[in-house]
C-alpha positions in Angstrom: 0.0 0.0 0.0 1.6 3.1 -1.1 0.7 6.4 1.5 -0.6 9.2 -0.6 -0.3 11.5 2.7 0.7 11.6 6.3 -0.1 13.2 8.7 2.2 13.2 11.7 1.2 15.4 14.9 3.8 16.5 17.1 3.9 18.4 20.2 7.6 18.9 21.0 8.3 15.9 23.1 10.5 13.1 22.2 8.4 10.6 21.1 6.5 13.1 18.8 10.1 13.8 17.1 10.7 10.1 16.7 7.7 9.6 14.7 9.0 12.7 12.8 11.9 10.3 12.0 9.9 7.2 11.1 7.2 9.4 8.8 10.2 10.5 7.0 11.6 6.9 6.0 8.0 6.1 4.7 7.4 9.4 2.7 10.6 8.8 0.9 9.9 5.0 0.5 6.2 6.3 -0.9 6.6 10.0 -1.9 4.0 11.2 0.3 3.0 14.3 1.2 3.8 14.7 4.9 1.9 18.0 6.8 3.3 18.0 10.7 -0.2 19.3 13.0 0.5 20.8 16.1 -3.1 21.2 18.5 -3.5 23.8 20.9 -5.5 22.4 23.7 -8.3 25.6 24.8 -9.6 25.1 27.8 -13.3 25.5 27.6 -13.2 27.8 31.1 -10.7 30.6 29.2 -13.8 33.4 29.3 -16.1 33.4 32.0 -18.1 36.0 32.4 -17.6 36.7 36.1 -13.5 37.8 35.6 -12.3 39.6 32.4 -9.8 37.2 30.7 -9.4 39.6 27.6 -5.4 40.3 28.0 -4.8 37.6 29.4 -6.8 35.7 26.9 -5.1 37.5 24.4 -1.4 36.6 25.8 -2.0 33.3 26.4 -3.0 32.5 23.3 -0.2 34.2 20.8 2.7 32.4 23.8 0.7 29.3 22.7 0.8 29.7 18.9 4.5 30.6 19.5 5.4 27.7 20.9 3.6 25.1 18.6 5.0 27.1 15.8 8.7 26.8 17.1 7.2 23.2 17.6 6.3 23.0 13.8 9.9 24.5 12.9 12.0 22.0 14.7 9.8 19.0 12.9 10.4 20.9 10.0 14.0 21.2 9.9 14.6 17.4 11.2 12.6 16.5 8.0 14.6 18.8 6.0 17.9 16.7 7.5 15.7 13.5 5.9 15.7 15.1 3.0 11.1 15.9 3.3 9.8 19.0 2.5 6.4 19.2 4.6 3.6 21.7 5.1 2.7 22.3 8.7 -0.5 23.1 10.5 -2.0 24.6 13.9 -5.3 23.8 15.1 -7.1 24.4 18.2 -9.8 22.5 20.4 -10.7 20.8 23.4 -9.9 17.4 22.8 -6.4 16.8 21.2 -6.9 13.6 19.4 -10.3 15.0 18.1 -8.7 17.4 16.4 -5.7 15.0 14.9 -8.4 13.4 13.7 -10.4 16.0 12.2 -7.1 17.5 10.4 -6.1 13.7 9.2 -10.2 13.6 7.5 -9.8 17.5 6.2 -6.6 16.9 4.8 -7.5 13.8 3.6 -4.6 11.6 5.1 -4.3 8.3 4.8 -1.8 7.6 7.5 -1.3 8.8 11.0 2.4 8.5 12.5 2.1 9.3 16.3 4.3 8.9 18.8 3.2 7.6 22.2 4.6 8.6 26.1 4.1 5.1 27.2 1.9 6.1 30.1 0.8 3.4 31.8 -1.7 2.4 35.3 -2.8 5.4 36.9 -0.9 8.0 34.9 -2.6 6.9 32.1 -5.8 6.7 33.4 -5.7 10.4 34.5 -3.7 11.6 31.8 -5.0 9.9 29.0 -3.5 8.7 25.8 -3.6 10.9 22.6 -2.3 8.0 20.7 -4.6 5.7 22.1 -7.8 8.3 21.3 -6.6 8.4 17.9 -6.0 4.7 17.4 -9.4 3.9 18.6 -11.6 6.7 16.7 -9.8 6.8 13.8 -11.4 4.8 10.1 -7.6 5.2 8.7 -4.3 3.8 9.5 -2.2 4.8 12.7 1.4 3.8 13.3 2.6 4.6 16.7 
């Protein structure tokens, strides 16, 4: 099966870079498209009407659109050392993997490369698992 597009959503951690790595040995095996996502979680309290977030609103969100984009840049450049140009993307919502998966059906990928924190027991009870959301919502391939 030859991947037409992949999407690989990183969020500066290690494991997000490694799948950087292993999305580059398949686009060049394939000569896929790659587009690397980062999602800003929004809380969904960011607003109330009792307290006037405004500013702080305001600041939180451009240090937060920094960061994913010097998130996006480092992806970018260790693809560039693997020899993949890639486009790269920012979205934001509530639930992260929701939104991987929304961005892998808009851009119409056919292949998810995620990495995974390994959280097991109670840390990943509490915590959650992106990769695992993903994996078990998802109608396309994942490779974590």
């Amino acid at each position: 099966m030859a991947y037409q597009h992949i999407l690989v959503p990183v969020d500066g951690s290690s494991t997000s870079l490694a799948a950087v790595k292993q999305a580059a040995e398949i686009a060049k095996k394939f000569g896929s498209k790659v587009t690397a996502l980062c999602v800003l979680a929004v809380d969904p309290f960011i607003g109330v009407e009792f307290i006037d977030t405004s500013e702080i609103t305001k600041d939180y969100f451009a240090k937060a659109k920094a960061g994913a984009q010097e998130t996006l840049n480092n992806a970018k450049a260790l693809f560039a050392q693997e020899g993949v140009e890639i486009e790269t993307k920012i979205s934001e919502g509530q639930v992260i993997h929701k939104e991987i998966i929304a961005a892998a059906e808009e851009l119409k990928a056919d292949l998810v490369v995620i990495g995974s924190h390994g959280r097991k027991g109670i840390k990943k009870l509490i915590l959650g698992s992106v990769a695992q959301g993903v994996l078990g919502e998802s109608h396309f391939p994942v490779l974590i």
